[in-house]
N, CA and C of each residue as an Amber inpcrd file, in Angstrom:
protein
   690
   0.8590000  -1.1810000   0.0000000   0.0000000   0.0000000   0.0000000
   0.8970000   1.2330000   0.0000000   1.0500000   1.8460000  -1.1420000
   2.2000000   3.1620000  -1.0830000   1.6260000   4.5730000  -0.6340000
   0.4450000   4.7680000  -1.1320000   0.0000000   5.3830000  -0.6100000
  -1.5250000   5.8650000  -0.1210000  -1.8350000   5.2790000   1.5140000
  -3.1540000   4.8850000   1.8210000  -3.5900000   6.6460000   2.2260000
  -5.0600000   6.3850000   2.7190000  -5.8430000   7.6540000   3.2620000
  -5.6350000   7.2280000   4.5870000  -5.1830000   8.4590000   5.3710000
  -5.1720000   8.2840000   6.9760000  -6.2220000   9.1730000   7.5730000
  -6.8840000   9.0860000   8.3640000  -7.4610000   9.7560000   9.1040000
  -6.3550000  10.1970000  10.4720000  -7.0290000  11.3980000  10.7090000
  -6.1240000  11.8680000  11.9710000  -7.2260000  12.8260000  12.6420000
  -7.3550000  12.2850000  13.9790000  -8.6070000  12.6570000  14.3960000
  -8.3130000  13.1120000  15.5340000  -8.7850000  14.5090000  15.9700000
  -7.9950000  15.3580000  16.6840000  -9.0170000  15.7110000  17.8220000
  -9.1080000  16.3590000  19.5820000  -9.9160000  16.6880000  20.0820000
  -9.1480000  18.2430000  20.4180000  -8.1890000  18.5450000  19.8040000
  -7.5210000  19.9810000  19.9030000  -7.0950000  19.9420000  19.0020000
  -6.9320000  21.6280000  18.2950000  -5.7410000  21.9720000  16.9690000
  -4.4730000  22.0660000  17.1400000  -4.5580000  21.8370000  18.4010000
  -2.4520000  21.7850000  19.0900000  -2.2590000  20.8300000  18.4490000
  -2.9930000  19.5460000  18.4050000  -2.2040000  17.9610000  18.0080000
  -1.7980000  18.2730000  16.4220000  -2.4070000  19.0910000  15.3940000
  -2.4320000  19.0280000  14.2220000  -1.0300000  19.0050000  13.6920000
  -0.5060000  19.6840000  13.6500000   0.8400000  20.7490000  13.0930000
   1.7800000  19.4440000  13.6440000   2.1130000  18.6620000  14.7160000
   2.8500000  17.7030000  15.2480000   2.7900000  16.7520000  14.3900000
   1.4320000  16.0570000  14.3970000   1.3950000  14.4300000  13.7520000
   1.3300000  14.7910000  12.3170000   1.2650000  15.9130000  11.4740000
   1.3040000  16.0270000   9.9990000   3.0280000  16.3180000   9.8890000
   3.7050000  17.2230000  10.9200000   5.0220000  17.3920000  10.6800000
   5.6840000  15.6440000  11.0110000   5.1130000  14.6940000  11.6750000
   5.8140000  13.2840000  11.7430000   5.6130000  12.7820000  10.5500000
   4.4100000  12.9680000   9.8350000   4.0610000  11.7500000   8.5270000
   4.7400000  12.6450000   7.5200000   5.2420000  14.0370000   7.7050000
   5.8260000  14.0790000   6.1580000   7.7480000  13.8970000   6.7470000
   7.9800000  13.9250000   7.6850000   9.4340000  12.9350000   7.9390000
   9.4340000  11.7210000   7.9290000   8.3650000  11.0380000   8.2580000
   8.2360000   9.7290000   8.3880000   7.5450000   8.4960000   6.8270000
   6.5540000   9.6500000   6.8670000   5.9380000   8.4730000   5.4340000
   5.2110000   9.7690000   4.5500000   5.6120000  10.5680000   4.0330000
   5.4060000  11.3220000   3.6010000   4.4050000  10.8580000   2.3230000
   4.6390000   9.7820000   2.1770000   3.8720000   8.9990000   0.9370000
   2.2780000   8.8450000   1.0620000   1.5830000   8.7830000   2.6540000
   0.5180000   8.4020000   3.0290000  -0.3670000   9.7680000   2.9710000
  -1.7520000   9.4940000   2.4240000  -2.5220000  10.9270000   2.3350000
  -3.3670000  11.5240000   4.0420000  -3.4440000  11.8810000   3.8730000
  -4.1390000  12.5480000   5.1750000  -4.7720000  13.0540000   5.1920000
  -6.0280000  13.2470000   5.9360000  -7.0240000  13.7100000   6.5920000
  -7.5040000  14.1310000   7.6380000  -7.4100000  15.6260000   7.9500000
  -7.6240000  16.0740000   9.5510000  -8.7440000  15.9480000  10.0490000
  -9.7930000  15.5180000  11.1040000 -10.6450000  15.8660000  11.5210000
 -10.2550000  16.1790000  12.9470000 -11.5020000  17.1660000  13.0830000
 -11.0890000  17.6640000  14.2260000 -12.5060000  18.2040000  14.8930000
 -13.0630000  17.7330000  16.0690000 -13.6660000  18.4450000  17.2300000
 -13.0650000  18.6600000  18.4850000 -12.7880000  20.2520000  18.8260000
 -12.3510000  20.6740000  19.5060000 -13.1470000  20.6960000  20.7430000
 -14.3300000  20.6180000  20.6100000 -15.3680000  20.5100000  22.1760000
 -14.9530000  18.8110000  22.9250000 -14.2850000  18.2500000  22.1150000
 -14.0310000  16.6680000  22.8830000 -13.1850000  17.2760000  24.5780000
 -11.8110000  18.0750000  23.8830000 -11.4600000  17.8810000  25.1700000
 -12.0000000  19.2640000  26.3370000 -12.3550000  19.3860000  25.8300000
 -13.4460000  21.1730000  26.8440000 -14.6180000  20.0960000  27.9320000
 -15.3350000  19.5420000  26.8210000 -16.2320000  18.6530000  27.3430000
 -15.8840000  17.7420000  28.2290000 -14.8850000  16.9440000  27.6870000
 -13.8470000  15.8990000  28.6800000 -13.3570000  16.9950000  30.3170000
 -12.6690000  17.8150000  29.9890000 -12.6640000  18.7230000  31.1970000
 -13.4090000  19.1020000  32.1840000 -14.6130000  19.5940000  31.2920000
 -15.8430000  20.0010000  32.6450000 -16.6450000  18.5340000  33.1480000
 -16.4550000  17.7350000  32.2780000 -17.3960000  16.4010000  32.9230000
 -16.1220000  16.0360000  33.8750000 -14.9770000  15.5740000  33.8290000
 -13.6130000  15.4900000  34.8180000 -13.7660000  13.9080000  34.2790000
 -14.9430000  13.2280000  33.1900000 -14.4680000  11.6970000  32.9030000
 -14.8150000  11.7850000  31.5410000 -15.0010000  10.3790000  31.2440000
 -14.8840000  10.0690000  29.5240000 -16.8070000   9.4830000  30.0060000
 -17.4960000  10.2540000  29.2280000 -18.8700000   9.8870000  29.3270000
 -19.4510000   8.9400000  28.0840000 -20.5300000   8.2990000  27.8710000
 -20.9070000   7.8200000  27.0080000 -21.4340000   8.4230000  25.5330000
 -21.6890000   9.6920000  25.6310000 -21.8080000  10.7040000  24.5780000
 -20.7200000  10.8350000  24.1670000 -19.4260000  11.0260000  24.8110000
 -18.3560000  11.0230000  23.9900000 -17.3770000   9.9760000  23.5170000
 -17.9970000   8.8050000  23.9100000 -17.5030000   7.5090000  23.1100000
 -18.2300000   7.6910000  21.8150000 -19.7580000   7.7130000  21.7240000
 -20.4850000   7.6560000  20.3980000 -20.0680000   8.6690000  20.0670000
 -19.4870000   9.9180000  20.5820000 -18.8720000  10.8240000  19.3710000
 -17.2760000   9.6470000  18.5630000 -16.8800000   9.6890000  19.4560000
 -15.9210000   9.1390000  18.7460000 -15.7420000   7.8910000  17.6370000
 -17.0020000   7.2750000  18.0180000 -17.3370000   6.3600000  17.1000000
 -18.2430000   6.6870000  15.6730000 -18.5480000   8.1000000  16.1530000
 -19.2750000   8.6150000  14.5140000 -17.8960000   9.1840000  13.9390000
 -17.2010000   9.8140000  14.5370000 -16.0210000  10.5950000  14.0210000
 -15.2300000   9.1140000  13.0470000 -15.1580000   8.0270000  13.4990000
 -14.3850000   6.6310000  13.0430000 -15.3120000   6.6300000  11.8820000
 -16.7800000   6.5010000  12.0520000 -17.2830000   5.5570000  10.5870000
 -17.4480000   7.2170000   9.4600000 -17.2660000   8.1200000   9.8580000
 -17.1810000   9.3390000   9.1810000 -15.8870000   8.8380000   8.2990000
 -14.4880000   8.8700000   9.0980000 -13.8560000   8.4580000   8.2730000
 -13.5240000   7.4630000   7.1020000 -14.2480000   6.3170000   7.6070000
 -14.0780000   5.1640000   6.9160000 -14.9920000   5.3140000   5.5740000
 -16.1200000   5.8510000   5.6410000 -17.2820000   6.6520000   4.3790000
 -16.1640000   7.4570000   3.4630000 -15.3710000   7.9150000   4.2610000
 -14.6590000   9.2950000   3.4140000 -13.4350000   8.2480000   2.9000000
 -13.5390000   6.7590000   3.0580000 -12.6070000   6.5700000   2.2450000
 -11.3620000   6.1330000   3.3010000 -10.8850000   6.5950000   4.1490000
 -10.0180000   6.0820000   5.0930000  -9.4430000   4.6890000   5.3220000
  -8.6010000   4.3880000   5.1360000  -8.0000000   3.0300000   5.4510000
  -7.3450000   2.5500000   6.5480000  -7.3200000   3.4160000   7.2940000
  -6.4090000   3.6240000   8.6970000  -6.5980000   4.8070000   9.1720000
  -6.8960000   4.9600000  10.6840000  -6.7730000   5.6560000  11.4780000
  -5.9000000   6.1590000  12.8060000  -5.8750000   7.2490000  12.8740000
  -4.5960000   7.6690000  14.1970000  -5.4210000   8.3640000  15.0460000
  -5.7580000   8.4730000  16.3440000  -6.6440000   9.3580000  17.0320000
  -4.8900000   9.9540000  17.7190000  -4.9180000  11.2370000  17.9170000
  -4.4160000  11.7650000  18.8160000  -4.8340000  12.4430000  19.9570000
  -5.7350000  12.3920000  20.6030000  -5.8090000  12.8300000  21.8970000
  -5.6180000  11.4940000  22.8280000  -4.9890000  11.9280000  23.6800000
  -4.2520000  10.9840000  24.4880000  -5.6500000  10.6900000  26.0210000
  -6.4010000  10.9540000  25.9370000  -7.4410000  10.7590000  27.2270000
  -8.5080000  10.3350000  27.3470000  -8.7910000   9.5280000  26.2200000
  -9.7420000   8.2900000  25.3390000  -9.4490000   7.6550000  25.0740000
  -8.7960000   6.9390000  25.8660000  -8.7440000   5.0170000  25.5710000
  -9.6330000   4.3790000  25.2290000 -10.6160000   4.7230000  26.0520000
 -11.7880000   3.6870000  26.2350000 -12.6940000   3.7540000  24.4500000
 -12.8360000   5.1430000  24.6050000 -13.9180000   5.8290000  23.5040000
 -12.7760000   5.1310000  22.1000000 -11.8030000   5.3920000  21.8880000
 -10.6240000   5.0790000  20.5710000 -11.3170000   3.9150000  20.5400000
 -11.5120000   2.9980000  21.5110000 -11.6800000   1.3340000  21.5660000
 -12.6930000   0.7300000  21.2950000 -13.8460000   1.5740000  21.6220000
 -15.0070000   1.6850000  20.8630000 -15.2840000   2.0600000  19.2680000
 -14.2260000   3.1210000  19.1460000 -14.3750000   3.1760000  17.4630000
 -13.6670000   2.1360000  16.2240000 -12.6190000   1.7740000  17.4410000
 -11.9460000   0.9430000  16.2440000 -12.7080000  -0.1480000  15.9520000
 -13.4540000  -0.7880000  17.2540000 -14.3480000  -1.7650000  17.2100000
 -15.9270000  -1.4200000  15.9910000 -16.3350000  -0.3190000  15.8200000
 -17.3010000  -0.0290000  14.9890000 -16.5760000   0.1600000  13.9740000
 -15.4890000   0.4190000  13.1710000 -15.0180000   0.0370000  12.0910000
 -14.1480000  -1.2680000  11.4860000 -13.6100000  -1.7980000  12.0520000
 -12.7870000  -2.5740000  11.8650000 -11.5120000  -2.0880000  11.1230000
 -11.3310000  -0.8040000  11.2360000 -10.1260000  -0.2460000  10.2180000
  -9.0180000  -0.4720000  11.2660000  -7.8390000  -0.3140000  10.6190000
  -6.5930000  -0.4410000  11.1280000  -6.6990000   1.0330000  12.0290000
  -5.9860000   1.0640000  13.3900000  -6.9120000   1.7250000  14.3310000
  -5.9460000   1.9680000  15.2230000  -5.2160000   3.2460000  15.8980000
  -3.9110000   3.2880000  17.0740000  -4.4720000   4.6100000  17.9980000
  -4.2690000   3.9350000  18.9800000  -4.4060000   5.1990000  20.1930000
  -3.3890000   5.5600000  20.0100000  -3.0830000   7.0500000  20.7090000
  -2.0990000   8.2440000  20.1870000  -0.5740000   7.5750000  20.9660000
  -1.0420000   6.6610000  21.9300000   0.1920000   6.7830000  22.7730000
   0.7700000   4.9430000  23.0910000   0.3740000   4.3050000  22.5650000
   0.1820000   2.5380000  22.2560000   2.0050000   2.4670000  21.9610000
   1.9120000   3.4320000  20.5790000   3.3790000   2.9750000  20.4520000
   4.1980000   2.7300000  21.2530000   4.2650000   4.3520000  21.7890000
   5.3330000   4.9930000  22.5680000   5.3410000   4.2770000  23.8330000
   4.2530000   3.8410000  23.9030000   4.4120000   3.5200000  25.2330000
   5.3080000   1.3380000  25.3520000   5.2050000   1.0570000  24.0800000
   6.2130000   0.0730000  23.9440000   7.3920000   0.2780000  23.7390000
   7.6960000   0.9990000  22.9720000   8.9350000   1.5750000  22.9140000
   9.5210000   2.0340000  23.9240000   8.9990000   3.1600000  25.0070000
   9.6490000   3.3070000  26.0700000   9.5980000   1.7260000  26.9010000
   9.0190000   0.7300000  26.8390000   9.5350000  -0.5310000  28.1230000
  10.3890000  -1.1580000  27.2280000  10.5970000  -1.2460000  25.7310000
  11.6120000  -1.7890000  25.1620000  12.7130000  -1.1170000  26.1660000
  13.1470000   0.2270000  25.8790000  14.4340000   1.1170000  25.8710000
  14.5800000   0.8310000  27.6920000  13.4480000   0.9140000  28.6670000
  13.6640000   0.7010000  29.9420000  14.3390000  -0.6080000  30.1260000
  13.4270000  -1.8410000  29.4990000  14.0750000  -3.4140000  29.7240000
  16.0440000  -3.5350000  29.1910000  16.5340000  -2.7020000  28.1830000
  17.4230000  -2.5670000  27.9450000  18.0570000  -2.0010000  28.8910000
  18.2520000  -1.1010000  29.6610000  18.5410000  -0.3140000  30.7120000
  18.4850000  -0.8980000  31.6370000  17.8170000  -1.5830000  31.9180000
  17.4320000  -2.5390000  33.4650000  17.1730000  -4.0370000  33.1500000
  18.2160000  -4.7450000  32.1150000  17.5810000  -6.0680000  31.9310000
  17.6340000  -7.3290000  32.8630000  18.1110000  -6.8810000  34.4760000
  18.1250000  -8.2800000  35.1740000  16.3690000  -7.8660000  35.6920000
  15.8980000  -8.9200000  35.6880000  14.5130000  -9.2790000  36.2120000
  14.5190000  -8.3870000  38.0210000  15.5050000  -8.2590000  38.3030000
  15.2040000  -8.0040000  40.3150000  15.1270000  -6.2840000  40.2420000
  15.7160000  -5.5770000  38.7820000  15.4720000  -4.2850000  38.6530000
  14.2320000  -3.6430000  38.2730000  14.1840000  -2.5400000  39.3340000
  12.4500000  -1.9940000  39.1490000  13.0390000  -1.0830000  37.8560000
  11.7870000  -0.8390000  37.3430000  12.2290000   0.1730000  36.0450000
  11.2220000   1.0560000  36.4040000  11.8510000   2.7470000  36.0820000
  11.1320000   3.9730000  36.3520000  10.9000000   4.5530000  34.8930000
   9.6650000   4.8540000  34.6550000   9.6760000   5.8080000  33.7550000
   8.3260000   6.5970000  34.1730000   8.6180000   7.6770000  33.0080000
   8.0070000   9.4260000  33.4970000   7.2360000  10.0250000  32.9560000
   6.1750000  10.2700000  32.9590000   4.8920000  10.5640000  32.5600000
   4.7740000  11.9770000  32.1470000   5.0820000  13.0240000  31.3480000
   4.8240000  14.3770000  31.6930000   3.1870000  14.3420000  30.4820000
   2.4920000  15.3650000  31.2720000   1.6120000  15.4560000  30.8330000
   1.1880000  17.2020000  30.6170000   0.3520000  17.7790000  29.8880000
  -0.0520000  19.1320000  30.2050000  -1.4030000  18.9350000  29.5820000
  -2.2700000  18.2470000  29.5470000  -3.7840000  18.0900000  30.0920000
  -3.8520000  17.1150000  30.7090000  -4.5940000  17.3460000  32.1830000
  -4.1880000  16.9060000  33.2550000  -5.3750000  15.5950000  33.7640000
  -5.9330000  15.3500000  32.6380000  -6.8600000  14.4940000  32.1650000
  -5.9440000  13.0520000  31.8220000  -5.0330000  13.4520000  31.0610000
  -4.6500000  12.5160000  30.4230000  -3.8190000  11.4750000  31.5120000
  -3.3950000  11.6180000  32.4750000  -2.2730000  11.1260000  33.7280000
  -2.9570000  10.1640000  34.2100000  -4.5990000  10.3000000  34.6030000
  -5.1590000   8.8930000  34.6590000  -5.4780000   7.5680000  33.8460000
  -6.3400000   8.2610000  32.7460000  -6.7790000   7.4280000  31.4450000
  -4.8600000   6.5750000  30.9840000  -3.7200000   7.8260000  30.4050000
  -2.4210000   7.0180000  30.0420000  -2.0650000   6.0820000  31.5480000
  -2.2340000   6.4210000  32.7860000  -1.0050000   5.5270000  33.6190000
  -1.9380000   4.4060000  33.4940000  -3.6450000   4.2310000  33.5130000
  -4.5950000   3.1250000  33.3600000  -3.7200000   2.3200000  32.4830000
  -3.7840000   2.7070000  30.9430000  -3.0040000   1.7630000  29.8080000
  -1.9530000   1.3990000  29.9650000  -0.9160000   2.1160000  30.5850000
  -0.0420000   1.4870000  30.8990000   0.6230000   0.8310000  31.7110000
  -0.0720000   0.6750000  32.9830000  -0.0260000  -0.9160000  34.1580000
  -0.8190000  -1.7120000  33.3150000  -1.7260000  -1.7420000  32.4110000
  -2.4820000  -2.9800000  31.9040000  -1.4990000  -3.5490000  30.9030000
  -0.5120000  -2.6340000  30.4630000   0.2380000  -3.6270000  29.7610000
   1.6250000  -4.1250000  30.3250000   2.3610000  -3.3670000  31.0940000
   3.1020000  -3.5320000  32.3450000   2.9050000  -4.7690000  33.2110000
   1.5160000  -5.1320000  33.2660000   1.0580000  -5.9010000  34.2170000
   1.3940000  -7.4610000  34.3790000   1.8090000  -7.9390000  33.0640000
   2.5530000  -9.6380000  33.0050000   4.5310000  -9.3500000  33.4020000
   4.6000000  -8.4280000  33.2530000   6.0510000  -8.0790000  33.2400000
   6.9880000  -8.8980000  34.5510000   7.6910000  -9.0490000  34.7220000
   8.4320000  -9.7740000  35.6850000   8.9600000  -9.1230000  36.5250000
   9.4080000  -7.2590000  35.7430000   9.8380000  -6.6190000  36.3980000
   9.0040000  -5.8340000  37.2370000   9.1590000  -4.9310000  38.3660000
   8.3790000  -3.6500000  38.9160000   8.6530000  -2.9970000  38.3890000
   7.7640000  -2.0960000  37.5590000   7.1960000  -1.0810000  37.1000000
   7.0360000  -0.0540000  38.0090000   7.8390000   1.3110000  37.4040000
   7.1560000   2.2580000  37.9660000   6.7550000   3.3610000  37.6220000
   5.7130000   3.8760000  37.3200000   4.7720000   4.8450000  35.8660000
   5.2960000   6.3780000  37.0290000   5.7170000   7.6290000  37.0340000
   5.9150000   8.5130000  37.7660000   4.9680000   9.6790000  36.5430000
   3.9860000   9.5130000  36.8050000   3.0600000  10.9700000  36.2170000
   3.1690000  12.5810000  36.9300000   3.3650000  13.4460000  35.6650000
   3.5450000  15.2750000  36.2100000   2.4630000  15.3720000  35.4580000
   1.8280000  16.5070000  35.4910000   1.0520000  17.2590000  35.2070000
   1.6630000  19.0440000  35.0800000   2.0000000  19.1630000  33.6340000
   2.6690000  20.6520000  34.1190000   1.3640000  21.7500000  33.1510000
   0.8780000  22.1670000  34.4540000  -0.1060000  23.6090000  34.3970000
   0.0300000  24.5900000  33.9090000  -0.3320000  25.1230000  32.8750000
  -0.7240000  26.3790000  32.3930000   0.1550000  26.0610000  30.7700000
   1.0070000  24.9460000  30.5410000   1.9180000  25.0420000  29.5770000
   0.9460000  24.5890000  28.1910000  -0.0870000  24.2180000  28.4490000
  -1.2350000  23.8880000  27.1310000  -1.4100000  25.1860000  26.5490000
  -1.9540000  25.9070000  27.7610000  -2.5040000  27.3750000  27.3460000
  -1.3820000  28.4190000  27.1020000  -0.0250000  28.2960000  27.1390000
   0.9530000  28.9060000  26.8890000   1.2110000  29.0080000  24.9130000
   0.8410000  27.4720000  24.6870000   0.6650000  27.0590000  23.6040000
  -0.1500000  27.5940000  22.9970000  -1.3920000  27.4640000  22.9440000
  -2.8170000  27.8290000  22.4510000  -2.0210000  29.6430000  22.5620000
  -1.4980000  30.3100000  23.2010000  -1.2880000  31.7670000  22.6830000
  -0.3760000  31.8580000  22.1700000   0.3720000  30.7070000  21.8500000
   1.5360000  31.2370000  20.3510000   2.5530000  31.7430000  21.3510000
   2.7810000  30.9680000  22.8260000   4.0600000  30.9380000  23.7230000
   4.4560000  29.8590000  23.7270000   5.5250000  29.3320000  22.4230000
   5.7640000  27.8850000  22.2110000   6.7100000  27.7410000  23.3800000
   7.8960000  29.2310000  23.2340000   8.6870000  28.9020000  23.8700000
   8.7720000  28.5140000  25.5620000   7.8270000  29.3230000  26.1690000
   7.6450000  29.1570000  27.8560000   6.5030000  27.5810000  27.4570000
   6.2710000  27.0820000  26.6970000   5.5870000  26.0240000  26.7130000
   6.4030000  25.2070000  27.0660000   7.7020000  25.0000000  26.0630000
   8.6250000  23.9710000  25.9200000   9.6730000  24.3300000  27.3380000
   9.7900000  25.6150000  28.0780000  10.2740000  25.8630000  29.0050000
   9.8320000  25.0900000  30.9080000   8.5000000  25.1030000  30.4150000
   7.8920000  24.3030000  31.8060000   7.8150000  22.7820000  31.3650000
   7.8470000  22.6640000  30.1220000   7.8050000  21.1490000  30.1070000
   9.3480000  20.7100000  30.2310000  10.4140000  21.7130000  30.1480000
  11.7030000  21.1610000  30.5460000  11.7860000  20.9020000  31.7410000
  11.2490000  21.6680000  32.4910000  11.1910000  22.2160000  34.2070000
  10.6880000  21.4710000  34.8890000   9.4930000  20.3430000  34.3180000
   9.2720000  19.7050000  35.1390000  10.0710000  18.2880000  34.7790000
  10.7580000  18.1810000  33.7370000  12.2220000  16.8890000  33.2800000
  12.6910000  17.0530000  35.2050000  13.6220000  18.3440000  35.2030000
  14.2050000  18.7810000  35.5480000  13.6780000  18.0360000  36.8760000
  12.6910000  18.3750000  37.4240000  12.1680000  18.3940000  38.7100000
  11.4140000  16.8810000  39.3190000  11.5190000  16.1470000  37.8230000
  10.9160000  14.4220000  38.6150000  11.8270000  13.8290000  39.1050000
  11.6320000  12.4990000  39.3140000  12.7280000  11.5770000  40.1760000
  13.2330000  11.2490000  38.4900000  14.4080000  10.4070000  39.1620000
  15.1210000   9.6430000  37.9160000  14.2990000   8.4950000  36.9700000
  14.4190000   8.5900000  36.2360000  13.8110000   7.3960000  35.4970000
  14.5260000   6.9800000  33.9360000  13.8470000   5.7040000  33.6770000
  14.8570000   5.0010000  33.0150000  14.5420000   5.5480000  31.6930000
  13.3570000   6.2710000  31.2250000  12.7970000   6.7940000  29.7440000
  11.7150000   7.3420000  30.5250000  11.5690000   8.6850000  30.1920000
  10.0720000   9.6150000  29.7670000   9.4640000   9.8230000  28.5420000
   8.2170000  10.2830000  28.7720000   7.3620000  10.0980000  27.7950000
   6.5550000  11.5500000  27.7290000   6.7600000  12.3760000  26.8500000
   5.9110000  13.4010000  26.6250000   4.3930000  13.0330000  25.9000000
   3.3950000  13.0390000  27.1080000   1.7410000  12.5500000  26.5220000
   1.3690000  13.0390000  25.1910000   1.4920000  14.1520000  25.5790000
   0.0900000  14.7870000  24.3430000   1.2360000  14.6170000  22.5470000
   0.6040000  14.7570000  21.8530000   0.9900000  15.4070000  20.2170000
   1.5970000  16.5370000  20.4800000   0.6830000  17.4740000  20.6890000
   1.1520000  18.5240000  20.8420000   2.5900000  19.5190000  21.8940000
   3.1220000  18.3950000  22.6930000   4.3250000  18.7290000  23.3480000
   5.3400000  18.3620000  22.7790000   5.4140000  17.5770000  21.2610000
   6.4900000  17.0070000  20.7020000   7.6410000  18.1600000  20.6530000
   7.6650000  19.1810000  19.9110000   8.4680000  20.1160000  19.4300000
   9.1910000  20.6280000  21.0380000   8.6710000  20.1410000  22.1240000
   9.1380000  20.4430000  23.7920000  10.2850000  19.5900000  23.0910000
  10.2320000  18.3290000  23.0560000  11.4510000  17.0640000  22.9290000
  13.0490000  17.5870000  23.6120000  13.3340000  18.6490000  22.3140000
  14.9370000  19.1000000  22.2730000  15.4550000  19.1030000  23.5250000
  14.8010000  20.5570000  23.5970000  14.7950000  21.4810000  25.1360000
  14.8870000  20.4500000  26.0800000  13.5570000  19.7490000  26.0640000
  13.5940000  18.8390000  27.6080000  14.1070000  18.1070000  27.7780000
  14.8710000  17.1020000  26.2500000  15.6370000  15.6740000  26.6510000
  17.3380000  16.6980000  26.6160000  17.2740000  18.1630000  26.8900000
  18.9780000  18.3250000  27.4810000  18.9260000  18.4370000  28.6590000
  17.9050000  18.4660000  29.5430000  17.7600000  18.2510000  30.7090000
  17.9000000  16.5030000  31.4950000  17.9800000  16.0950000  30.7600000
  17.7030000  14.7140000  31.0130000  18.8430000  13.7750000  30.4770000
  19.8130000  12.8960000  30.8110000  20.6220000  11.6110000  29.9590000
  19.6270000  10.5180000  29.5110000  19.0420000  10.4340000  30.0830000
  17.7350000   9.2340000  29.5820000  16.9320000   9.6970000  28.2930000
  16.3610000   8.3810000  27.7400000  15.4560000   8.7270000  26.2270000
  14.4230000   9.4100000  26.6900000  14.0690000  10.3050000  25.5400000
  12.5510000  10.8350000  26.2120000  11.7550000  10.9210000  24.5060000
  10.7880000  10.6800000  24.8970000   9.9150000   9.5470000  23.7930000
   8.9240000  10.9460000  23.1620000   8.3200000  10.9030000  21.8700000
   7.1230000  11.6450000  21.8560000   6.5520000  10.6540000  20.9410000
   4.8790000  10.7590000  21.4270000   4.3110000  10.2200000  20.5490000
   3.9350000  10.2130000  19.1200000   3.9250000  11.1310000  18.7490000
   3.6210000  11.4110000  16.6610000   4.6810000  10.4530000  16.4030000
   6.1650000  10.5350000  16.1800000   6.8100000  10.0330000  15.7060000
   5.8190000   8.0750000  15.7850000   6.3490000   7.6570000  17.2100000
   6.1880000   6.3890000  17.4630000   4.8660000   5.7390000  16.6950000
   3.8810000   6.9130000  16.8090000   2.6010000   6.4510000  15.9710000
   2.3880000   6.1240000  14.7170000   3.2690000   7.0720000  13.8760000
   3.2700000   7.1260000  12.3580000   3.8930000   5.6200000  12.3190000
   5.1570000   5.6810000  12.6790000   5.8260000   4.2880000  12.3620000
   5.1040000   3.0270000  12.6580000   4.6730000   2.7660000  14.3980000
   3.9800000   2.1510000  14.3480000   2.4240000   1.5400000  13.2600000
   1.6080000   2.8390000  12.7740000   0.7570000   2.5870000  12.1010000
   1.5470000   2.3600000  10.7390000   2.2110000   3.0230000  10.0920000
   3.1550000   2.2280000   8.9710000   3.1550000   0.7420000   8.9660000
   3.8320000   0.2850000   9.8170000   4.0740000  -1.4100000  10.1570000
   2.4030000  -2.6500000   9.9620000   1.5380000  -1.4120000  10.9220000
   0.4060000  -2.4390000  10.8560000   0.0370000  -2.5080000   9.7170000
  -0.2620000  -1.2970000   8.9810000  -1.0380000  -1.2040000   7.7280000
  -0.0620000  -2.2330000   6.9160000   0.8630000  -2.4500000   6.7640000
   1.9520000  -3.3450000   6.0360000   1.3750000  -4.4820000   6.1070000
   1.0880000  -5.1210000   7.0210000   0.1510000  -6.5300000   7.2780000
  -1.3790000  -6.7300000   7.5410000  -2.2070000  -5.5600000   6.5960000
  -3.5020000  -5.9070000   6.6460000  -3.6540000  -6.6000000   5.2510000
C-alpha cells in the first residue's frame, strides 16, 4: 500500500501541526485527513471523565472516516482510551491510540537499561492536560502488568503550559515542560503525553541523559508497520 488515506482525528488543533510534521518525515507517501472536534477535550474537562456521549462521538467521528474513504486511522488525543476502543471496534479499520506505540517503545528502551529481572524500572509521565495522567497511567499498568519486572509509571502534570501554547508561547511552553524533566525523580525513559508537546522534545531531553519519547513520531511508524500486514 504506497500510498493509503489516513485519518487523523484530533480533540484539539495543538495535536495538528505535530502528527502532519511526523508523517511528512516519516511516510510522507501516506494521504491525510484532519478531523477535528475541539469541544471533545473542553467537554472531557468540565465532565472530569470520559462519558458515554463522547464515546459515540468518537465512534461517529471513526465511521465518518471510513465513508470518506479512510483506510487507517490515528486518534491523537491521548485521554480516550476507552472511547478510541469503541471506534476501532465499529469500524474494523486499522486503528492506534495516540500513545500505544510509545508507550512500547519506552519498556523496550527501559528493559534494555534494566535487563536483570530483580530491577524496578522507572519511567516518566509528563503530561499538560491533566486528564490525560489517569486514562495514560490506566493503559499502561495494563500492559506492564505480566512483566516480571516492577514497574514504575511517575506521572507530572505541568499547568498552564497547554494554554501557553494555544497563545503562540511555544517557547515558555517547551520551558515548563523542561522544568518539570528537571524536577521528577530519575527514570529510566520519559514520555511526553500529548501530540502537541512534541516540538518540547529538544529542550527537555537536554535536561535529562535518559530517552525521552514523543508520541507522533512512534505512531506514524507504528501505524506504517500495521497497515503493512492488513
Amino acid at each position: 500500500m504506497s500510498a493509503p488515506r489516513i485519518a487523523l482525528i484530533h480533540a484539539t488543533p495543538l495535536a495538528i501541526e505535530p502528527v502532519n510534521t511526523s508523517f511528512q518525515k516519516l511516510w510522507p507517501a501516506a494521504q491525510l485527513q484532519n478531523i477535528l472536534d475541539d469541544s471533545l477535550s473542553r467537554d472531557h474537562a468540565a465532565a472530569g471523565h470520559l462519558t458515554a456521549d463522547m464515546v459515540e462521538r468518537f465512534i461517529d467521528l471513526a465511521q465518518y472516516a471510513k465513508r470518506a474513504g479512510c483506510q487507517g486511522i490515528l486518534f491523537t488525543c491521548s485521554a480516550f482510551g476507552e472511547a478510541i476502543e469503541a471506534a476501532a471496534n465499529a469500524t474494523s479499520l486499522p486503528t492506534l491510540k495516540p500513545n500505544e506505540a510509545m508507550f512500547e517503545e519506552a519498556l523496550q528502551l527501559a528493559l534494555l537499561a534494566k535487563p536483570l529481572k530483580t530491577d524496578a524500572i522507572h519511567v516518566g509521565l509528563v503530561a499538560t492536560f491533566a486528564a490525560s495522567i489517569d486514562s495514560m497511567s490506566e493503559e499502561f499498568n495494563a500492559m506492564t502488568s505480566n512483566l516480571k519486572h516492577s514497574v514504575h509509571l511517575h506521572g507530572v502534570h505541568v499547568p498552564q503550559a497547554m494554554d501557553d501554547l494555544a497563545k503562540g508561547d511555544a517557547l515558555l511552553h517547551h520551558q515548563r515542560i523542561a522544568a518539570a524533566i528537571e524536577q521528577m525523580p530519575a527514570c529510566d525513559v520519559y514520555m511526553l503525553a500529548q501530540f502537541s508537546m512534541a516540538a518540547a522534545q529538544p529542550l527537555a531531553q537536554s535536561k535529562t541523559p535518559s530517552p525521552l519519547l514523543t508520541s507522533p513520531d512512534c505512531a506514524v511508524m507504528a501505524l506504517q508497520n500495521r497497515m503493512k500486514n492488513v
